[in-house]
N, C-alpha and C positions, 0 to 999 in steps of 0.2 A: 534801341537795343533791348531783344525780350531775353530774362531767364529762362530756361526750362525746368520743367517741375522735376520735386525730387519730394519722392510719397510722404518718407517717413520725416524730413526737414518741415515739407509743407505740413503735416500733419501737429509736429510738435511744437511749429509756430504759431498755429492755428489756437490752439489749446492757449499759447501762451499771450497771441494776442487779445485774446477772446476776456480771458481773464485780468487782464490789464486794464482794458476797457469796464468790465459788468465791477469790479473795484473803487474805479473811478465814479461808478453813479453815470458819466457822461453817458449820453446817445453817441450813435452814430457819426450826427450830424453835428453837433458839437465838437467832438474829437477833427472832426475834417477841420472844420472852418480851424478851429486854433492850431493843426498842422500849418492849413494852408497859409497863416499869420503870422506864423514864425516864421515861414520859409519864405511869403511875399509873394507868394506863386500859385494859384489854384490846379494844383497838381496830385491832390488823392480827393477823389470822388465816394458816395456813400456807397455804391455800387463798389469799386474797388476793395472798399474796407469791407463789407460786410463777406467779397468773395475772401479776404484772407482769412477774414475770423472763423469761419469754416470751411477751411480747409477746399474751397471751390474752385481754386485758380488753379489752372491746367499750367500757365503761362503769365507773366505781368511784365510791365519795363520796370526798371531798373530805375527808371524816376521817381515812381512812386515810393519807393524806396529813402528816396532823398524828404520828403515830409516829414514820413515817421520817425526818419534819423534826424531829423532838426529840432521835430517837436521832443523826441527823447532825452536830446539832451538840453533843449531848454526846461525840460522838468529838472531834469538832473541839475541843473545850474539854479536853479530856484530854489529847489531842497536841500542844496549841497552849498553854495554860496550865495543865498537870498536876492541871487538876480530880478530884476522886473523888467519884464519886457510891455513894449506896448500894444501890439496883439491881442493880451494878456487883461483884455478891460474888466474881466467877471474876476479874475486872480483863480479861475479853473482849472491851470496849472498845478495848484496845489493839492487837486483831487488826483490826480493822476500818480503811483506810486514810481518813485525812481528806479530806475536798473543800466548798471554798468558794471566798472570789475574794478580793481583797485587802480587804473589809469586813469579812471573818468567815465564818461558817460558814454555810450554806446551812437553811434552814427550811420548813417547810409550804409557804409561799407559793413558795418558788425550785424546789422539786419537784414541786408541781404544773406550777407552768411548762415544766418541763423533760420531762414526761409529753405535755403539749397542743402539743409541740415551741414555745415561743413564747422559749423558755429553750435554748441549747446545753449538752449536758452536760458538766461538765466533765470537763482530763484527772485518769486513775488512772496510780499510778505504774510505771513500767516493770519495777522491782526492789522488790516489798513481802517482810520477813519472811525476808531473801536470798534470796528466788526468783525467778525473772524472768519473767515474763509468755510472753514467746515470741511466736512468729509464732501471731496469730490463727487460721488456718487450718490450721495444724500442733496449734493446741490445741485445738479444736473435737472434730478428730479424734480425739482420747481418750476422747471417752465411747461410743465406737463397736468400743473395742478389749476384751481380756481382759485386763483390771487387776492382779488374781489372780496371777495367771499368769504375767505380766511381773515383778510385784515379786517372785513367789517364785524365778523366776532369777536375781534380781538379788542377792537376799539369801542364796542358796545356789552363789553361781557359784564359791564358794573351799569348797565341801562346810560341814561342819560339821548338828547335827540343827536338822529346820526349826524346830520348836516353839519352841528357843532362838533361834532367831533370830528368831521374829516378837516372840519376849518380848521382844527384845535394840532389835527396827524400833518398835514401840508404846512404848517406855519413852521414844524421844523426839516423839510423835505428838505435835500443837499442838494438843490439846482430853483435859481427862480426862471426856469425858461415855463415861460405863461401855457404855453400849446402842453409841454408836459404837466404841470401840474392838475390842469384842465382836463385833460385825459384819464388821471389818476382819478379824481373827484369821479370821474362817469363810470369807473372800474370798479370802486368800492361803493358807490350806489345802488350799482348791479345795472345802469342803464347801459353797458358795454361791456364786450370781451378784449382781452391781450392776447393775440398768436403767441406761441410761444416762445418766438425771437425776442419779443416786446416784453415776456414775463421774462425773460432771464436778461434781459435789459435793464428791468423795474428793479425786481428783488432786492438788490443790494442799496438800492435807495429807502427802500421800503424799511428796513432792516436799521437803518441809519437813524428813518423819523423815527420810530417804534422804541427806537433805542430811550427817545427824548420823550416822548408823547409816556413811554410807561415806568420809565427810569428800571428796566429791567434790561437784561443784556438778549441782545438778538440776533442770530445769525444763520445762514442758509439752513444749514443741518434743521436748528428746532423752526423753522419755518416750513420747512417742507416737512418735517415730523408730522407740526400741528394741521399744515392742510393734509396730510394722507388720513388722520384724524375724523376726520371731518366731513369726507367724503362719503355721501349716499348712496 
Protein backbone atom coordinates (compact mmCIF):
# COMPACT_ATOMS: atom_id res chain seq x y z
CA UNK A 1 0.00 0.00 0.00
CA UNK A 2 1.85 3.44 -1.23
CA UNK A 3 0.63 6.91 0.03
CA UNK A 4 0.51 9.65 -2.43
CA UNK A 5 2.23 12.79 -1.73
CA UNK A 6 0.70 15.89 -0.50
CA UNK A 7 3.20 19.03 -0.87
CA UNK A 8 2.35 21.00 1.75
CA UNK A 9 1.83 17.75 4.52
CA UNK A 10 5.11 16.32 2.98
CA UNK A 11 6.63 19.43 3.52
CA UNK A 12 5.57 20.33 7.05
CA UNK A 13 6.51 16.77 8.15
CA UNK A 14 9.72 17.09 6.80
CA UNK A 15 10.60 20.16 8.87
CA UNK A 16 9.09 18.32 11.72
CA UNK A 17 10.93 15.17 11.26
CA UNK A 18 14.03 16.73 10.58
CA UNK A 19 13.99 18.42 13.72
CA UNK A 20 13.03 15.84 15.92
CA UNK A 21 15.84 14.00 14.80
CA UNK A 22 18.96 17.09 14.60
CA UNK A 23 17.27 17.46 18.73
CA UNK A 24 17.92 14.08 19.54
CA UNK A 25 21.89 14.51 18.70
CA UNK A 26 20.96 10.78 16.94
CA UNK A 27 22.21 10.02 13.30
CA UNK A 28 20.32 8.60 10.97
CA UNK A 29 21.26 5.37 11.55
CA UNK A 30 20.80 5.21 15.11
CA UNK A 31 17.21 6.44 14.82
CA UNK A 32 16.52 3.42 12.32
CA UNK A 33 18.03 0.54 14.16
CA UNK A 34 16.00 1.69 17.49
CA UNK A 35 12.85 2.16 15.32
CA UNK A 36 13.50 -1.01 13.78
CA UNK A 37 13.95 -2.49 17.79
CA UNK A 38 11.01 -1.42 18.99
CA UNK A 39 8.94 -2.69 16.23
CA UNK A 40 11.07 -6.14 15.81
CA UNK A 41 11.09 -5.49 12.16
CA UNK A 42 13.62 -3.91 9.96
CA UNK A 43 11.22 -1.99 8.20
CA UNK A 44 12.67 1.97 7.91
CA UNK A 45 15.94 2.13 6.15
CA UNK A 46 18.37 5.33 6.25
CA UNK A 47 17.58 5.97 2.73
CA UNK A 48 13.74 6.17 3.69
CA UNK A 49 14.35 8.43 6.69
CA UNK A 50 16.67 10.74 5.18
CA UNK A 51 13.94 11.03 1.89
CA UNK A 52 11.25 12.06 4.67
CA UNK A 53 13.55 14.38 6.47
CA UNK A 54 13.63 16.45 3.40
CA UNK A 55 10.85 16.50 2.16
CA UNK A 56 12.12 13.87 -0.87
CA UNK A 57 9.35 11.32 -0.99
CA UNK A 58 7.21 11.66 -4.00
CA UNK A 59 5.50 8.47 -2.51
CA UNK A 60 6.25 5.68 0.59
CA UNK A 61 4.31 2.54 2.09
CA UNK A 62 2.49 3.09 4.73
CA UNK A 63 4.85 0.53 6.82
CA UNK A 64 7.28 2.62 7.12
CA UNK A 65 5.06 4.50 8.84
CA UNK A 66 4.41 1.78 11.46
CA UNK A 67 8.43 2.14 12.89
CA UNK A 68 8.15 5.78 13.49
CA UNK A 69 4.82 5.17 15.08
CA UNK A 70 6.11 2.52 17.42
CA UNK A 71 9.46 4.27 18.06
CA UNK A 72 7.14 7.56 18.98
CA UNK A 73 5.55 6.15 21.26
CA UNK A 74 7.97 4.18 22.84
CA UNK A 75 9.70 7.57 23.50
CA UNK A 76 6.52 8.82 24.75
CA UNK A 77 6.07 5.73 27.14
CA UNK A 78 9.55 6.19 28.50
CA UNK A 79 9.25 10.03 29.11
CA UNK A 80 5.75 9.77 30.11
CA UNK A 81 5.71 6.43 32.19
CA UNK A 82 9.43 5.45 32.62
CA UNK A 83 8.91 2.30 30.46
CA UNK A 84 12.31 0.33 29.50
CA UNK A 85 12.27 -1.46 26.73
CA UNK A 86 14.93 -3.93 25.55
CA UNK A 87 15.76 -2.62 22.15
CA UNK A 88 16.63 0.30 24.29
CA UNK A 89 20.34 -1.00 25.19
CA UNK A 90 22.15 2.76 25.00
CA UNK A 91 18.62 4.17 27.07
CA UNK A 92 18.76 6.49 23.43
CA UNK A 93 15.17 6.83 23.81
CA UNK A 94 15.71 9.41 26.14
CA UNK A 95 17.38 11.68 23.53
CA UNK A 96 14.55 11.78 21.53
CA UNK A 97 11.97 14.56 22.59
CA UNK A 98 8.25 13.29 23.12
CA UNK A 99 5.17 14.39 21.04
CA UNK A 100 1.56 13.39 21.25
CA UNK A 101 -1.69 15.24 22.31
CA UNK A 102 -3.45 14.89 25.61
CA UNK A 103 -4.56 10.85 24.74
CA UNK A 104 -1.07 9.62 24.58
CA UNK A 105 1.45 9.24 22.35
CA UNK A 106 1.05 9.57 18.59
CA UNK A 107 1.21 6.11 16.31
CA UNK A 108 1.30 4.85 12.75
CA UNK A 109 -1.98 6.06 12.01
CA UNK A 110 -1.30 9.94 13.52
CA UNK A 111 2.01 9.95 11.36
CA UNK A 112 0.86 9.03 8.42
CA UNK A 113 -1.68 11.83 8.92
CA UNK A 114 0.47 14.21 9.60
CA UNK A 115 2.73 13.29 6.31
CA UNK A 116 -0.75 13.53 3.94
CA UNK A 117 -0.89 16.96 6.08
CA UNK A 118 -4.57 15.92 7.10
CA UNK A 119 -2.93 15.81 10.68
CA UNK A 120 -0.97 19.23 12.08
CA UNK A 121 2.37 18.37 13.41
CA UNK A 122 2.74 18.73 16.59
CA UNK A 123 4.81 21.41 18.80
CA UNK A 124 8.83 20.16 19.65
CA UNK A 125 10.25 21.70 22.49
CA UNK A 126 12.00 25.11 22.52
CA UNK A 127 14.88 24.00 25.20
CA UNK A 128 15.44 19.94 24.64
CA UNK A 129 18.67 18.46 26.43
CA UNK A 130 19.51 22.33 27.68
CA UNK A 131 19.74 23.52 24.35
CA UNK A 132 17.68 25.82 22.80
CA UNK A 133 16.47 25.51 19.58
CA UNK A 134 17.07 29.03 18.34
CA UNK A 135 15.75 31.13 15.51
CA UNK A 136 14.97 28.84 12.73
CA UNK A 137 16.68 30.68 10.13
CA UNK A 138 19.81 31.38 12.14
CA UNK A 139 19.84 27.45 12.54
CA UNK A 140 19.41 26.45 9.16
CA UNK A 141 22.40 28.47 8.43
CA UNK A 142 24.81 26.15 10.15
CA UNK A 143 25.16 23.56 7.90
CA UNK A 144 26.39 26.01 5.42
CA UNK A 145 29.28 27.00 7.65
CA UNK A 146 32.95 25.55 8.74
CA UNK A 147 31.95 23.53 11.90
CA UNK A 148 35.65 22.48 12.27
CA UNK A 149 36.89 25.35 12.43
CA UNK A 150 34.59 27.21 14.57
CA UNK A 151 34.65 24.69 17.34
CA UNK A 152 38.43 24.57 17.29
CA UNK A 153 38.45 28.43 18.15
CA UNK A 154 36.18 27.87 20.49
CA UNK A 155 37.91 25.24 22.37
CA UNK A 156 41.50 26.69 21.88
CA UNK A 157 40.55 30.46 22.39
CA UNK A 158 42.41 30.20 26.13
CA UNK A 159 45.51 28.41 24.18
CA UNK A 160 46.23 25.00 25.72
CA UNK A 161 47.11 21.67 23.00
CA UNK A 162 44.22 20.97 20.62
CA UNK A 163 44.35 17.22 20.91
CA UNK A 164 43.58 17.76 24.73
CA UNK A 165 41.08 19.59 24.11
CA UNK A 166 39.02 17.66 21.65
CA UNK A 167 39.82 14.67 24.17
CA UNK A 168 38.65 17.16 26.90
CA UNK A 169 35.13 18.39 23.99
CA UNK A 170 34.28 14.51 23.15
CA UNK A 171 34.33 13.21 26.82
CA UNK A 172 31.10 15.14 27.04
CA UNK A 173 29.56 14.34 23.43
CA UNK A 174 25.73 12.97 23.92
CA UNK A 175 26.32 9.64 21.89
CA UNK A 176 29.33 7.07 22.58
CA UNK A 177 28.82 5.73 18.89
CA UNK A 178 32.84 5.30 18.28
CA UNK A 179 32.61 5.97 14.11
CA UNK A 180 30.88 9.42 15.21
CA UNK A 181 32.96 10.51 17.71
CA UNK A 182 36.01 9.55 15.53
CA UNK A 183 34.61 11.68 12.79
CA UNK A 184 34.14 14.67 14.92
CA UNK A 185 37.93 14.43 16.19
CA UNK A 186 38.94 14.52 12.11
CA UNK A 187 36.31 17.70 11.71
CA UNK A 188 37.82 19.79 14.48
CA UNK A 189 41.53 18.88 13.54
CA UNK A 190 40.77 20.23 10.33
CA UNK A 191 41.81 16.73 8.71
CA UNK A 192 38.12 16.54 7.29
CA UNK A 193 35.04 18.20 6.03
CA UNK A 194 31.10 17.61 7.14
CA UNK A 195 28.58 18.03 3.94
CA UNK A 196 26.09 19.80 5.09
CA UNK A 197 23.56 16.96 5.88
CA UNK A 198 26.35 15.79 8.40
CA UNK A 199 26.71 19.59 9.87
CA UNK A 200 23.26 19.85 10.66
CA UNK A 201 23.35 16.36 12.03
CA UNK A 202 26.40 17.32 14.22
CA UNK A 203 25.46 20.89 15.49
CA UNK A 204 23.19 20.13 18.03
CA UNK A 205 25.54 17.54 19.53
CA UNK A 206 28.23 19.95 19.31
CA UNK A 207 26.08 22.59 21.23
CA UNK A 208 25.47 19.88 23.97
CA UNK A 209 29.53 19.08 24.60
CA UNK A 210 30.29 22.87 24.53
CA UNK A 211 27.57 23.39 26.79
CA UNK A 212 29.90 21.00 29.33
CA UNK A 213 33.33 21.56 27.93
CA UNK A 214 32.76 25.61 28.60
CA UNK A 215 29.85 25.76 31.35
CA UNK A 216 28.50 28.59 29.14
CA UNK A 217 24.97 28.10 27.34
CA UNK A 218 25.13 27.19 23.58
CA UNK A 219 22.73 27.07 20.99
CA UNK A 220 22.35 27.04 17.11
CA UNK A 221 21.52 30.74 16.79
CA UNK A 222 25.06 31.83 18.76
CA UNK A 223 26.86 29.00 16.92
CA UNK A 224 26.09 30.01 13.64
CA UNK A 225 26.39 33.69 14.80
CA UNK A 226 30.07 32.88 15.78
CA UNK A 227 30.93 30.79 12.59
CA UNK A 228 29.42 33.77 10.19
CA UNK A 229 31.94 35.53 12.47
CA UNK A 230 34.75 33.93 11.46
CA UNK A 231 34.56 33.52 8.09
CA UNK A 232 37.32 34.75 5.57
Amino acid sequence: MELPRHGKGRENFASFLDRWIVQSTLSNGQVCRLANNMLGSKRLHGQQLSGLRFGLCKQISIYTFDAIGTLATAVWERHHKNQTFAGDDRNELELLPPFGDTHGAYAMAEIAEMFIGTRPCPELPDVWLGVTWGEKEEAISVGSLDLGRTVRGIITKDGGDLIDRVDQLLSHYPTNDEKRQMLMRQVICGMTTLSKEGIDNEAMAVCIALQSFTGENWDLARLSRLASSTQT
